[in-house]
MARDRENLO-562212 format. One line per field, with one value per residue (C-alpha): residue in one letter; x, y, z. Coordinates in nm, 4 decimals, m for minus. Example, Ala and Ser with C-alpha at 12.3 -4.5 7.8 and 13.67 -1.06 7.14 Angstrom:
// residues 2
res	c(a/s) .
east	c(1.2300/1.3670) .
north	c(m0.4500/m0.1060) .
up	c(0.7800/0.7140) .
***
This chain:
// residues 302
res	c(x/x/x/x/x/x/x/x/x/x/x/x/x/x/x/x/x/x/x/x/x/x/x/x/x/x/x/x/x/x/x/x/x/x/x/x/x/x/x/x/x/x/x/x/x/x/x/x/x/x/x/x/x/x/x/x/x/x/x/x/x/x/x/x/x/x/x/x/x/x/x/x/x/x/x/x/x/x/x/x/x/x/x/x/x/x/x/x/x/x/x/x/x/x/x/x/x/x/x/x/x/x/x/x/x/x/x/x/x/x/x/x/x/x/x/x/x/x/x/x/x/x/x/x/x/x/x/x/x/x/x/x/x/x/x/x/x/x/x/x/x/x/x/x/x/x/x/x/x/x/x/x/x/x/x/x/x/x/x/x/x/x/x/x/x/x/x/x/x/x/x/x/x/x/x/x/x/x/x/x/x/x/x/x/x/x/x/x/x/x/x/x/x/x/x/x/x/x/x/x/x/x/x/x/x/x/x/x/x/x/x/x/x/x/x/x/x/x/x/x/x/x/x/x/x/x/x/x/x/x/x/x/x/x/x/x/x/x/x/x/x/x/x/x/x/x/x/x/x/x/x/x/x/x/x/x/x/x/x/x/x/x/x/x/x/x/x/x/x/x/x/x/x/x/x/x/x/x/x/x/x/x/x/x/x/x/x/x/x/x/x/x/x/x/x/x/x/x/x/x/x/x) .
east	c(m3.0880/m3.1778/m3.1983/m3.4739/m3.6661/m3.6392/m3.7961/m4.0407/m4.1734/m4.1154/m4.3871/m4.6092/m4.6214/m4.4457/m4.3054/m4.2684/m4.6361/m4.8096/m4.6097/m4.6872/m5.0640/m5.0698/m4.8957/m5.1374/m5.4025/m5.2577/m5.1455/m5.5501/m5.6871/m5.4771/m5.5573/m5.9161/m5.9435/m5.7781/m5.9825/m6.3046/m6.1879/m6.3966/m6.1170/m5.8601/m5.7880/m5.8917/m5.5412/m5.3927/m5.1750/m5.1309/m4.8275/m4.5522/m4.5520/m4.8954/m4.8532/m4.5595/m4.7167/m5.0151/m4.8158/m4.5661/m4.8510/m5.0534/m4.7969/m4.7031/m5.0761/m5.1165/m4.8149/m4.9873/m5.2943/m5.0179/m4.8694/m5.2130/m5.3403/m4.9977/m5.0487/m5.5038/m5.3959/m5.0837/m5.2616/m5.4294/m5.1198/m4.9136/m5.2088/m5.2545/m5.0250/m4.6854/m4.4772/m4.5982/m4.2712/m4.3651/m4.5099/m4.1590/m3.9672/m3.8173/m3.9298/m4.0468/m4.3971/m4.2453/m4.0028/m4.3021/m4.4526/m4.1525/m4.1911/m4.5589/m4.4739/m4.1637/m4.4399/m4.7050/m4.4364/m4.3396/m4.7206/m4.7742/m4.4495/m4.5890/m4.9791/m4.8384/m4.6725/m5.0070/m5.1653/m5.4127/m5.7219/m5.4594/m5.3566/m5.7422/m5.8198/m5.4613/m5.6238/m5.9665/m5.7885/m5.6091/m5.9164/m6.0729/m5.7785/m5.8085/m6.1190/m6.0355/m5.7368/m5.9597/m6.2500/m6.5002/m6.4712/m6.7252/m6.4888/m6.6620/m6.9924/m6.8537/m6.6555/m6.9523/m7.1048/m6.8282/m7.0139/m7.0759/m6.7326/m6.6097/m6.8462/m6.6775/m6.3037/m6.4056/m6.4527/m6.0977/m6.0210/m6.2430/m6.1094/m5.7780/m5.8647/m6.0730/m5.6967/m5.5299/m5.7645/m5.7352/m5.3420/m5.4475/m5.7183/m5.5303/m5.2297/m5.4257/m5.6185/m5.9257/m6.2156/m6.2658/m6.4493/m6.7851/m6.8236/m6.5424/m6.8022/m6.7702/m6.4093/m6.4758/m6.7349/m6.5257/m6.2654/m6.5323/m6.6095/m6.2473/m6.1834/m6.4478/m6.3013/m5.9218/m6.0952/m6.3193/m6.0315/m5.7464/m5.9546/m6.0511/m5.8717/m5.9111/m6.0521/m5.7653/m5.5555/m5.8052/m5.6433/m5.8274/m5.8841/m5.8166/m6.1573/m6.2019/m6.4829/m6.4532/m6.5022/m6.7572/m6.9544/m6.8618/m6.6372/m6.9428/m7.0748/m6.7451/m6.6448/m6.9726/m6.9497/m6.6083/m6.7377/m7.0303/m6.8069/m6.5659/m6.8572/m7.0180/m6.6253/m6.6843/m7.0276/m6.9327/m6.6018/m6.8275/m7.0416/m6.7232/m6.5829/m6.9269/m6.7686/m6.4476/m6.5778/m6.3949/m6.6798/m6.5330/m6.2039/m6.3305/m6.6080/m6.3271/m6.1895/m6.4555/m6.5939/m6.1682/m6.1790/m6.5467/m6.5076/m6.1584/m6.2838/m6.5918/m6.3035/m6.1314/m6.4828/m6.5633/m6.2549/m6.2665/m6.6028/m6.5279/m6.2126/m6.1254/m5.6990/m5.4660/m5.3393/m5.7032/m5.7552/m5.4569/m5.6306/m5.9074/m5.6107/m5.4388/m5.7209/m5.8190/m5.4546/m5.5206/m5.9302/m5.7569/m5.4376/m5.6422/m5.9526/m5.7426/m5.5129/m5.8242/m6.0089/m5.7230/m5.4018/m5.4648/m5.7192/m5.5139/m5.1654/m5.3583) .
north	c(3.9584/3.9288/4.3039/4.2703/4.0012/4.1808/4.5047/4.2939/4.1220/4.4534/4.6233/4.3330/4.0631/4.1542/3.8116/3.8884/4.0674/3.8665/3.5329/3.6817/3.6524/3.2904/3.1637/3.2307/3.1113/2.8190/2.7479/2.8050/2.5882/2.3068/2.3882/2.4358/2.0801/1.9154/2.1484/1.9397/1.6150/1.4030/1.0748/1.3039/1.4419/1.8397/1.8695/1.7319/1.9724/2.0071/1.8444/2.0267/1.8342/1.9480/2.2504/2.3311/2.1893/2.3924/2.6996/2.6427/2.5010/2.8175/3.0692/2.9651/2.9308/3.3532/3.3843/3.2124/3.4612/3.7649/3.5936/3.5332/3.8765/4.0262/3.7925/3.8902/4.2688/4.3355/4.4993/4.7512/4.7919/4.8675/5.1049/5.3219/5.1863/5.1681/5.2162/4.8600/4.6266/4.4213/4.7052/4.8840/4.5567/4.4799/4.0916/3.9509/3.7570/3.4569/3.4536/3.4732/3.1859/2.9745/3.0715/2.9849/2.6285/2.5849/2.6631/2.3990/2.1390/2.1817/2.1921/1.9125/1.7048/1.8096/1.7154/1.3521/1.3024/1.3187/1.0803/1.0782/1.2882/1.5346/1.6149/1.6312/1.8785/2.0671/1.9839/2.1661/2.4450/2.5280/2.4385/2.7278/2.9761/2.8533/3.0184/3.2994/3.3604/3.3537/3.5447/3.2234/3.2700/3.6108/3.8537/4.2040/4.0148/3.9680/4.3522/4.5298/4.3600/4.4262/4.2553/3.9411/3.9949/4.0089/3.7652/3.4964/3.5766/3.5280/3.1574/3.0855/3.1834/2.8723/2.6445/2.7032/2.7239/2.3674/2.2307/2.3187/2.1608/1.8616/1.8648/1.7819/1.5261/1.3430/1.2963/1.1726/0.9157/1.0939/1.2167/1.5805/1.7108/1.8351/2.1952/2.3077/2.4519/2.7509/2.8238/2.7832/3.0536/3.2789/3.2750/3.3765/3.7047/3.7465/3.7123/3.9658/4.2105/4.1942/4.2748/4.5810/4.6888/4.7305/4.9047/5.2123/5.4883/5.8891/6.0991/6.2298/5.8608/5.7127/5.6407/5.5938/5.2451/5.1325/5.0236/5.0750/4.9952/5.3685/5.4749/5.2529/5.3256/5.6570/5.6610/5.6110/5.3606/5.1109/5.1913/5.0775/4.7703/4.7105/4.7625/4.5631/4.2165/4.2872/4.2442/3.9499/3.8158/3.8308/3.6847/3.4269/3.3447/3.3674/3.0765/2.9220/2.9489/2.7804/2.4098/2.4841/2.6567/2.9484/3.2026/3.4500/3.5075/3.5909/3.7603/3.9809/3.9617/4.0423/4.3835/4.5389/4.5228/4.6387/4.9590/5.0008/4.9511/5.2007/5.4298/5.3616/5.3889/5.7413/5.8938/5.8187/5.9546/6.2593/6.3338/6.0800/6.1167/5.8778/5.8456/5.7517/5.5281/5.2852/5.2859/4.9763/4.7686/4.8093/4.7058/4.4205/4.2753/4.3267/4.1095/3.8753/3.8007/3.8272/3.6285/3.3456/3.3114/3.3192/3.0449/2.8156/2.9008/3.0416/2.7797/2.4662/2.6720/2.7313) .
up	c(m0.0319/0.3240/0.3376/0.0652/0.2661/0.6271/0.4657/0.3103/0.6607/0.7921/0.5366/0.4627/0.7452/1.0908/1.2047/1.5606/1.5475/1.3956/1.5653/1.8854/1.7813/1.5962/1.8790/2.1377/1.8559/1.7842/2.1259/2.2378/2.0009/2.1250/2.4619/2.4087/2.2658/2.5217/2.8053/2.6179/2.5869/2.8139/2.8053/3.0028/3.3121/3.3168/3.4765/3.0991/2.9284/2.5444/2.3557/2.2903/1.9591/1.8829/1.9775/1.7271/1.4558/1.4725/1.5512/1.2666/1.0233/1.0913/1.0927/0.7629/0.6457/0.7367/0.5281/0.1960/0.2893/0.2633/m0.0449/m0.2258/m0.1350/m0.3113/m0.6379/m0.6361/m0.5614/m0.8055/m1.0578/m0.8183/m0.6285/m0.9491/m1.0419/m0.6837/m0.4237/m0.6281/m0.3065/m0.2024/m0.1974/m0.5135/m0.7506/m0.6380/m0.7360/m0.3773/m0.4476/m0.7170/m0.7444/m0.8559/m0.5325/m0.3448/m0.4947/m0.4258/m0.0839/m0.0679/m0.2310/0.0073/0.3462/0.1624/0.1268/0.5735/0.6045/0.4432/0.5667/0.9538/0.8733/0.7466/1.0537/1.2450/0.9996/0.6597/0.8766/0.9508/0.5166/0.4390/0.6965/0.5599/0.2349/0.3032/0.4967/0.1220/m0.0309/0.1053/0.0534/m0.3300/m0.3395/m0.1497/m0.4054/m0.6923/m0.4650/m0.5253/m0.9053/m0.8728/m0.8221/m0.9362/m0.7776/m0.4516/m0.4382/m0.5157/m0.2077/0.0737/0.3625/0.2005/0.1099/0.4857/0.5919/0.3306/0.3937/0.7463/0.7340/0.6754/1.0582/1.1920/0.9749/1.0650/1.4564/1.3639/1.2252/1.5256/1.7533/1.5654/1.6471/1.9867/1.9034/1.6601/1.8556/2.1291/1.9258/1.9890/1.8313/1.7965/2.1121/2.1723/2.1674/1.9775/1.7382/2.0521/1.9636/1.5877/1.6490/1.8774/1.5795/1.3295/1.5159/1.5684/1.2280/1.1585/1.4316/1.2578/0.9122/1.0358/1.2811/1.0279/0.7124/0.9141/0.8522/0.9144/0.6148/0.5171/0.5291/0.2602/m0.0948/m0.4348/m0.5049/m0.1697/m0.0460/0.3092/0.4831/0.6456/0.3052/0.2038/0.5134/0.6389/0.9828/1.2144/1.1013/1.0472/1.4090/1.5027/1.3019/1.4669/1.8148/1.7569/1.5793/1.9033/2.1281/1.9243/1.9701/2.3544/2.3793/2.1928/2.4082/2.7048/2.5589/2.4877/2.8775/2.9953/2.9185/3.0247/3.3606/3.2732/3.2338/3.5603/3.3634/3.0744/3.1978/3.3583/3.0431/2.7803/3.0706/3.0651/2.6476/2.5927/2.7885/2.6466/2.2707/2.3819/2.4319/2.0896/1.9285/2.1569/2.0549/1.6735/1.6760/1.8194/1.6487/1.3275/1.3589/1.2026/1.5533/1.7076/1.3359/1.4483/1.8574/1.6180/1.4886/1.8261/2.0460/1.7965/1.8931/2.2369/2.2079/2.0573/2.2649/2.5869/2.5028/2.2899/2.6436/2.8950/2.6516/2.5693/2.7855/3.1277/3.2650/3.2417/3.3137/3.6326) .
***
């Protein structure tokens, strides 16, 4: 049994990966908020309390996306990716929906904690991944039109950054602070980025019925769409460092990962490997650790 589960995470949803990542998310948001609020000292840290509750409520929220992707792909997956761990049988669908009930009953027992404003932003936060799940009740519509299709997964990232924050303000007794719309915007793009960056693949990687957007738009021209939501990602966290007067780190910041992802983007072009393919997942990890700790981390640590 926990064999079974440990290949699973393995396959499907790295924990230390991808808890690496909503960590320093999480952890940003909440330090974000509480770099805006105008009733505190700038020299305020975060809550450890909020803090972990974002972090675990989060976490577990990415893990319903993984869960609700398996149950809205299974037929596909059974059909051209039968290796996947639930077409193969290694868990069942209905073991992953127990999980995804057990992480909505913790989510909900940590936003009650924080109070009613904290279960109706939980409650919109689902709300959203509802319709996600059920691709806004226009599934063909919306596949047959893959950049509206990015464009609406993509909102899910804000609102999630947008609950986090509130983990600060609502354990202070605040309201939510102006500008935060900046961070909210910063996690669109980045949302955008890990999309792009991990459905590019080298011609000979692509599989029938898999729809990447390097099939769908040729090699070129996703690596240019990546480069180009990376760099929308860094403007945007630039505008987002200007109320926090943090704008020389990330500047530093945002001028290290552009050149680096021109690199990624340079080397694809020239030669499409598998190896160079993984160089736009890679990097995207890299944006978003480094401009999630120079926005919400490193400024009040120092």
């Amino acid at each position: 049994m926990q064999n079974r589960w440990w290949i699973y995470q393995k396959e499907r949803f790295p924990v230390l990966k991808h808890g690496l990542l909503i960590a320093v998310f999480s952890t940003a948001a909440v330090g974000y908020s509480v770099l805006l609020s105008d009733g505190r000292s700038r020299l305020s840290s975060p809550s450890l309390g909020a803090m972990l509750i974002a972090f675990i409520t989060l976490f577990l929220c990415f893990l319903q996306l993984r869960i609700a992707d398996e149950f809205k792909d299974y037929s596909e997956d059974v059909q051209y990716r039968p290796y996947r761990p639930v077409p193969r049988g290694l868990v069942s669908l209905r073991e992953l929906a127990l999980v995804a009930i057990a992480s909505a009953c913790i989510q909900l027992g940590l936003a009650c904690s924080m109070g009613l404003p904290s279960v109706l932003l939980l409650t919109l936060v689902w709300g959203y991944m509802a319709l996600m799940r059920q691709e806004f009740f226009v599934p063909t519509w919306l596949k047959a039109r893959p950049l509206l299709y990015m464009l609406s997964h993509a909102v899910i990232l804000p609102l999630m950054a947008m609950y986090a924050a509130a983990c600060d303000w609502l354990a202070s007794g605040t309201s939510a602070p102006q500008g935060l719309i900046r961070f909210l915007l910063v996690s669109f793009f980045t949302s955008l980025a890990i999309e792009l960056g991990r459905k590019i693949r080298a011609p000979q990687d692509e599989e029938p019925g898999v729809a990447t957007y390097s099939a769908l738009w040729g090699q070129r021209r996703a690596a240019i769409a990546w480069l180009s939501a990376v760099w929308l990602m860094g403007m945007s966290a630039l505008w987002a460092a200007i109320p926090i007067q943090s704008t020389g780190l990330v500047t530093c910041v945002f001028l290290l990962l552009i050149s680096g992802s021109g690199v990624v983007v340079w080397r694809f072009a020239r030669q499409p490997t598998s190896a160079r393919a993984k160089g736009f997942e890679a990097m995207t990890g890299l944006w978003t650790l480094l401009i999630y700790l120079s926005l919400g981390i490193v400024p009040w640590v120092v």
